[in-house]
C-alpha positions as CSV (number, residue, x, y, z in Angstrom):
1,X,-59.8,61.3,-9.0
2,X,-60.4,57.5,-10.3
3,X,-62.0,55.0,-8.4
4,X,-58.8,52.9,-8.2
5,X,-57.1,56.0,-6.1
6,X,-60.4,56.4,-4.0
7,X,-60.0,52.6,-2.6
8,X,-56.5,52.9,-2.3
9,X,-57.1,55.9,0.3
10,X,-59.1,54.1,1.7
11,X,-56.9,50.9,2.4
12,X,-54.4,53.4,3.3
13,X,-56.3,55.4,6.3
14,X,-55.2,53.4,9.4
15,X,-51.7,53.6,8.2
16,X,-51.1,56.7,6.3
17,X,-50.6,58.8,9.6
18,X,-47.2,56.8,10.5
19,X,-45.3,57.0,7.0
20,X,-46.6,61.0,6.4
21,X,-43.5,62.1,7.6
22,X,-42.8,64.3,4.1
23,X,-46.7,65.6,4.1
24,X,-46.1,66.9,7.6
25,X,-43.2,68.8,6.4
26,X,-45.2,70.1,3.4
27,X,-48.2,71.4,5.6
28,X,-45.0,72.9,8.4
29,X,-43.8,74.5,5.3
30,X,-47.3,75.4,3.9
31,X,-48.3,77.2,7.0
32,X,-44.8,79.0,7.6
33,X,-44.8,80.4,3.9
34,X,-48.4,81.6,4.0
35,X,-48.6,83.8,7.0
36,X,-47.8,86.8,5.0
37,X,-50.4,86.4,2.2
38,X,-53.3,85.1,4.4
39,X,-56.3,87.0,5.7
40,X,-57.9,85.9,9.4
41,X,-61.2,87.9,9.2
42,X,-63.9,86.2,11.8
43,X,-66.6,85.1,9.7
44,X,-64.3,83.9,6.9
45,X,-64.7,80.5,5.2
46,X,-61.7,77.9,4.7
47,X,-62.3,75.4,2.7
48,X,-59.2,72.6,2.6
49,X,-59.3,70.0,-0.4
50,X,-57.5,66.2,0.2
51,X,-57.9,67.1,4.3
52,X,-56.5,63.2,4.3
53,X,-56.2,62.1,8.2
54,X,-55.4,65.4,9.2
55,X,-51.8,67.1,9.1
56,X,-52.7,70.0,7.9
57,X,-56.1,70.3,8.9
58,X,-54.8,70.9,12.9
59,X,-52.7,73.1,11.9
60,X,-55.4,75.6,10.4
61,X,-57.8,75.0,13.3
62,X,-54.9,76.1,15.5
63,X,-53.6,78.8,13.9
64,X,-57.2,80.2,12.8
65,X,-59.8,78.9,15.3
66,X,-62.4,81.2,14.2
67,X,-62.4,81.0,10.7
68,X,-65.0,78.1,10.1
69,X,-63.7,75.3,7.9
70,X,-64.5,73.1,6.0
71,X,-62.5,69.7,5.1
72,X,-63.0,67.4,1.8
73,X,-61.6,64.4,0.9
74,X,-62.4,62.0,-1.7
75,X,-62.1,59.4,0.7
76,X,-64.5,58.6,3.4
77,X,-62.3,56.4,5.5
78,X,-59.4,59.4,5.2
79,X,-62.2,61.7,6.3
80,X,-63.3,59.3,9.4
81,X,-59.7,59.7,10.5
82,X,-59.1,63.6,10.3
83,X,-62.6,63.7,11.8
84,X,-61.1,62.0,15.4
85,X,-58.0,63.9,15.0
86,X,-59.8,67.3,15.4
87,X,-62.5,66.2,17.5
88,X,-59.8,65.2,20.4
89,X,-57.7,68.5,19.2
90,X,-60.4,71.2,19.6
91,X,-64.0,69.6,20.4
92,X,-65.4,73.2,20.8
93,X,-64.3,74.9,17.0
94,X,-66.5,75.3,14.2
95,X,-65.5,72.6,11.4
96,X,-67.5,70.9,8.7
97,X,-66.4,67.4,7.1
98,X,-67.5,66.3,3.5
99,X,-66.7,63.7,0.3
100,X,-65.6,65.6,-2.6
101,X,-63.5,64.7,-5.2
102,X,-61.0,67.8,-5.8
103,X,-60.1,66.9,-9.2
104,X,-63.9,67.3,-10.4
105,X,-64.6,70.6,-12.9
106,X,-67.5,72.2,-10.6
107,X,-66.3,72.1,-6.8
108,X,-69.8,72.6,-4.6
109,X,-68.7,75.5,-3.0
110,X,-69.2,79.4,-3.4
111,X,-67.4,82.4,-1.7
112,X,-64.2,81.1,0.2
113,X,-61.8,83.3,1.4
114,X,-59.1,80.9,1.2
115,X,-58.1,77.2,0.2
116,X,-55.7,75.1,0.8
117,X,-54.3,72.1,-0.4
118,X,-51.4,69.8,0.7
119,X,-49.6,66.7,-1.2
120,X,-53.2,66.5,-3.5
121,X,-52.8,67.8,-7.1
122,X,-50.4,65.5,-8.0
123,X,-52.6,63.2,-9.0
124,X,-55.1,65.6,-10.9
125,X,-54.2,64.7,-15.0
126,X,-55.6,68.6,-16.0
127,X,-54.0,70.9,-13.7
128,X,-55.7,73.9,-15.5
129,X,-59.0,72.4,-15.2
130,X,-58.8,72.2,-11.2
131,X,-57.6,75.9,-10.9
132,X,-60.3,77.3,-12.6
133,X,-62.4,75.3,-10.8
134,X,-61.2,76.8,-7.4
135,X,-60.8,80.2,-9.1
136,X,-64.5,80.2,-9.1
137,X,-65.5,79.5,-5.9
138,X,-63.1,81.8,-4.7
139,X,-63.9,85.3,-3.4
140,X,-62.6,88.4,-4.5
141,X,-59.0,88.4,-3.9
142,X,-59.1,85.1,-2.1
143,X,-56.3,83.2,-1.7
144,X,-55.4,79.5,-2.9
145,X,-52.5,77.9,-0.3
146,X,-51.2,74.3,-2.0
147,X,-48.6,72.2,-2.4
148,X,-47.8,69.3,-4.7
149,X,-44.6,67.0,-6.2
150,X,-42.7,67.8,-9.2
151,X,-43.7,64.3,-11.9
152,X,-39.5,64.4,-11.2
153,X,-40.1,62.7,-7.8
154,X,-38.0,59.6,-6.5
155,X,-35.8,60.2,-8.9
156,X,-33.6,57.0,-7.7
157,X,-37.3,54.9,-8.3
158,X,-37.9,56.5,-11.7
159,X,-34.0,55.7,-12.8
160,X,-34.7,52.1,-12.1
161,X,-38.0,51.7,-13.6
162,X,-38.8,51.9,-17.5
163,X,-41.1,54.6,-18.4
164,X,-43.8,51.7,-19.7
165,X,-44.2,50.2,-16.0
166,X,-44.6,53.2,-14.4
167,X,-47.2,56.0,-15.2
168,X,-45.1,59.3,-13.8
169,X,-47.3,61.1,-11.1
170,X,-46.8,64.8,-10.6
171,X,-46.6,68.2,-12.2
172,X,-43.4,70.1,-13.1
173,X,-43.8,73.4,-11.1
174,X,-43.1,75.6,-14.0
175,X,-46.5,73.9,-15.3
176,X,-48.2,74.4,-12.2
177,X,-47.1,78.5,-12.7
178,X,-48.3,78.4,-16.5
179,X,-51.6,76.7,-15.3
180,X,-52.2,79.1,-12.9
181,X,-51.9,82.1,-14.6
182,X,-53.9,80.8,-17.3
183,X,-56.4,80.5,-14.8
184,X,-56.4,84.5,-13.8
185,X,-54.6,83.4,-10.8
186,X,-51.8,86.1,-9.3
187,X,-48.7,84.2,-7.8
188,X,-47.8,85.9,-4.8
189,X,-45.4,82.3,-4.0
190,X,-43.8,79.6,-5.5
191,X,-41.2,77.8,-4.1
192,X,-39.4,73.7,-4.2
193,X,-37.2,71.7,-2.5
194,X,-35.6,68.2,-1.9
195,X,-36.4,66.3,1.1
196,X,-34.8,63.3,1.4
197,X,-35.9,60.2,3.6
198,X,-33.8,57.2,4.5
199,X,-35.4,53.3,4.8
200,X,-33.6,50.9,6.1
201,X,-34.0,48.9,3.0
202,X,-35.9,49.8,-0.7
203,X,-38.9,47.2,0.4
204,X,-39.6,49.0,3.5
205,X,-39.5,52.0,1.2
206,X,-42.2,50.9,-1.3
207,X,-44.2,49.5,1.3
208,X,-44.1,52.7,3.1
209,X,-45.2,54.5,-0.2
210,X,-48.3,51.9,-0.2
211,X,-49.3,52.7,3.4
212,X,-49.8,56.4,2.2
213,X,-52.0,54.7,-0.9
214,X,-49.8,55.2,-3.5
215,X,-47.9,52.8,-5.4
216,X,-46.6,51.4,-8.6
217,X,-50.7,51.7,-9.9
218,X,-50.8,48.4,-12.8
219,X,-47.4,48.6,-13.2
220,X,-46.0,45.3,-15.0
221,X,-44.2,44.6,-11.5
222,X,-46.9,44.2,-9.4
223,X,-47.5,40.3,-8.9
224,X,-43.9,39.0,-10.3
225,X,-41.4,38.5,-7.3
226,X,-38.5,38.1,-9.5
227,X,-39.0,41.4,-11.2
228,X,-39.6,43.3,-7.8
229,X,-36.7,41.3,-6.0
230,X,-34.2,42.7,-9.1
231,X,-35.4,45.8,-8.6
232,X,-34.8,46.2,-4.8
233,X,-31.3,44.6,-5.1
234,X,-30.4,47.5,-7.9
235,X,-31.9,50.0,-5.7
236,X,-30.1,48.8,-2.3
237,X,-26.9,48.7,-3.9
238,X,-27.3,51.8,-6.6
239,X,-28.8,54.0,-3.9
240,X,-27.0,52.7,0.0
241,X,-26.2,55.3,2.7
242,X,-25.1,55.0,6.0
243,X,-28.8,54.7,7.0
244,X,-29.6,51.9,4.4
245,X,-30.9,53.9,1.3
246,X,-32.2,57.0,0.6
247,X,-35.3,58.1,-1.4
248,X,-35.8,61.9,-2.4
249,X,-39.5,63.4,-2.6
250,X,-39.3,66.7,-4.4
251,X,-42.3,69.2,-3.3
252,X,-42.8,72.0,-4.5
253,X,-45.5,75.4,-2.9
254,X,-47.6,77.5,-4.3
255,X,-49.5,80.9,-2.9
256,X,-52.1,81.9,-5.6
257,X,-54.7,85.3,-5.5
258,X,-57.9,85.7,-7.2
């Protein structure tokens, strides 16, 4: 992951917890759809990548408290928070906290029995690259538990904003199944939906998307008012409900076997 994203993380961590209302979802959902697939021996070793302030990372240590975990995150500031989250959660449980950068070819780990990721590959440019990568630290039949965003996501945004301004962020999940499998990985899941989330107006809605450290990246409207201002008044008008407007984040799940 670039340097650029690390810092925005990190700007983010005090506020990413209040406007995470779609990563919640995705770790509920994550949880729910993985019971099935997922092994709880006691001495196992989880390992969760992007851990960010902690949404899914509670929901592990509840649902498995003995498995000992580990949680990574590129950014340290993200890491400080899930870090309080699960020492006020469950003081007593076995839990290990650590900067790593997911997105790197060799991850520094060897023999997991499972892996999870929420709302993180997204922003990985070689998808392929980062499966292998987790295929090898993997045990046998180990399991990798993710989620990520279709590179369709905010469609209403993406209508509004020529392609030039706006590097897409995402992967389709038809590639996410071809990378996979070319990666020796079994797909036991796969799965997307639409989850739609109302604003009040489409500048609380960007903002909202920079308190969660993403945002328009260089794009040619960052710094010009008049070009942000047009853009918000197309999007208020082009995109109103009944709760001011409406933005739709389109996730999509993933359970993967070595």
């Amino acid at each position: 992951m670039s340097r650029y994203r690390q810092q925005q993380f990190d700007k983010a961590a005090t506020t990413y917890q209040g406007h995470s209302s779609v990563h919640q979802h995705m770790a509920a959902q994550l949880l729910s759809k993985c019971l099935s697939f997922v092994n709880n021996p006691e001495l196992a070793i989880g390992l969760e990548l992007g851990c960010g302030t902690g949404n899914l990372s509670v929901l592990l240590h509840s649902q498995w408290p003995k498995v000992a975990w580990i949680h990574s995150d590129f950014s340290i500031l993200m890491l400080r928070e899930c870090k309080n989250k699960l020492l006020g959660n469950f003081p007593a449980q076995k839990k290990v906290l650590m900067q790593c950068d997911a997105e790197a070819r060799y991850l520094c780990f060897k023999q997991i029995s499972t892996v999870f990721s929420n709302a993180v590959v997204q922003w990985f440019v070689d998808l392929k690259k980062h499966f292998t990568a987790v295929y090898a630290l993997l045990e046998s039949e180990g399991t990798y538990v993710l989620s990520g965003f279709e590179d369709s996501n905010f469609p209403e945004l993406q209508s509004l904003l020529p392609s030039r301004t706006y590097p897409k962020v995402g992967h389709s999940l038809t590639e996410a199944l071809d990378c996979a499998k070319q990666s020796h990985f079994e797909v036991l899941h796969s799965s997307s939906e639409s989850w739609i989330e109302n604003f009040s107006t489409s500048l609380k809605f960007l903002r909202s998307i920079k308190n969660l450290g993403a945002s328009l990246g260089n794009s040619e409207l960052i710094g010009q008012r008049r070009l942000l201002a047009n853009l918000c008044k197309e999007y208020d008008s082009r995109y109103a409900n009944s709760d001011g407007i409406y933005a739709t984040w389109k996730p999509w799940y993933l359970i993967l076997k070595k």
